[in-house]
N, C-alpha and C positions, 0 to 999 in steps of 0.2 A: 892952660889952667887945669890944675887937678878937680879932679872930682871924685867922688867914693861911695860904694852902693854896697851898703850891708843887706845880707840874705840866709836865711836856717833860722829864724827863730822861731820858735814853735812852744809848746803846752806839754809837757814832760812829767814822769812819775820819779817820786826823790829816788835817787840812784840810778837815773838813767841816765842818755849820754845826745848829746845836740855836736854838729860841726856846724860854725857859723862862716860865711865867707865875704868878704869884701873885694869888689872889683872896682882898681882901680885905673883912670885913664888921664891920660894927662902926659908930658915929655919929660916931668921931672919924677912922676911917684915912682917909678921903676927903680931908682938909687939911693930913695928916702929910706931913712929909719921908718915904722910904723909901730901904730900902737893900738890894743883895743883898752874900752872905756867901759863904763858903764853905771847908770844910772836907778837907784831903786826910788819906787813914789817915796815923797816925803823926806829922802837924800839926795846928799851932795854928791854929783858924778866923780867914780873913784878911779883908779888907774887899776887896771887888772894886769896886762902884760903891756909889753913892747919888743919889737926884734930890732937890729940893728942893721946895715946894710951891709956887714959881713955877717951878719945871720947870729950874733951872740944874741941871746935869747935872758929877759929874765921878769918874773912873777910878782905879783901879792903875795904876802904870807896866807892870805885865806885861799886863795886857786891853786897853791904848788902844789903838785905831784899828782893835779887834778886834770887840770887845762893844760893845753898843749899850744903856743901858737909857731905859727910854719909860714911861708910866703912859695910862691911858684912863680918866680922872678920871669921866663916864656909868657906866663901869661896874665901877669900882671894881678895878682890875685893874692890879699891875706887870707890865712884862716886860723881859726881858735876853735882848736879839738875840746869840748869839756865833759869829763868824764864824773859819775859818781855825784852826780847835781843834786842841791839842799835845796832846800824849800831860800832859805836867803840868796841863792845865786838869781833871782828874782830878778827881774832889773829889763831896763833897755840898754842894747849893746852896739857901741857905738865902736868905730873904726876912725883913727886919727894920722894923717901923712903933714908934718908940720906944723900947720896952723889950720890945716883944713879936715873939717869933720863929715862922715856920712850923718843918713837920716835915721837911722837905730834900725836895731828890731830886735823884736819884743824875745825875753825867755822867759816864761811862765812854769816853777816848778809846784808841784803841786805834792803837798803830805799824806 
């Protein structure tokens, strides 16, 4: 059974920079497509990225050229570089292998 542990969320100044990471364990997340999520109060959780399991990689119109996400297939582990962060990139950020979801964590930017 997969499982997924999102970690790097923190309290940020706008223009700063967080790398969030998901560890995942389980026999199959290692060949999944993956994806980050994410959630702001009072919205509907939106799709930010996804990587594929040959590694094509593709974005939101609001994260490109921002966010970065990457997998280290050894060790079982996504990540989402985001760079240059807005007060909107606000949200709970969640990590997705399939139909299975981590528990968020939080990124707080502040103006």
């Amino acid at each position: 059974q997969v499982q997924l542990m999102e970690s790097g969320g923190d309290l940020v100044q706008t223009g700063g920079s967080l790398r969030l990471s998901c560890a995942a364990s389980g026999t199959t997340a290692r060949y999944d497509g993956m994806a980050w999520y994410r959630q702001a109060p009072g919205k509907q959780r939106e799709w930010v990225a996804d990587i594929t399991k040959e590694e094509h990689t593709y974005y939101a119109d609001s994260v490109k050229r921002r966010f970065t996400i990457s997998r280290d297939y050894a060790r079982n582990i996504l990540y989402l570089q985001m760079n240059d962060l807005k007060p909107e990139d606000t949200a709970v950020y969640y990590c997705k292998s399939g139909t299975i979801w981590g528990q968020g964590t939080q990124v707080t930017v502040s103006s």
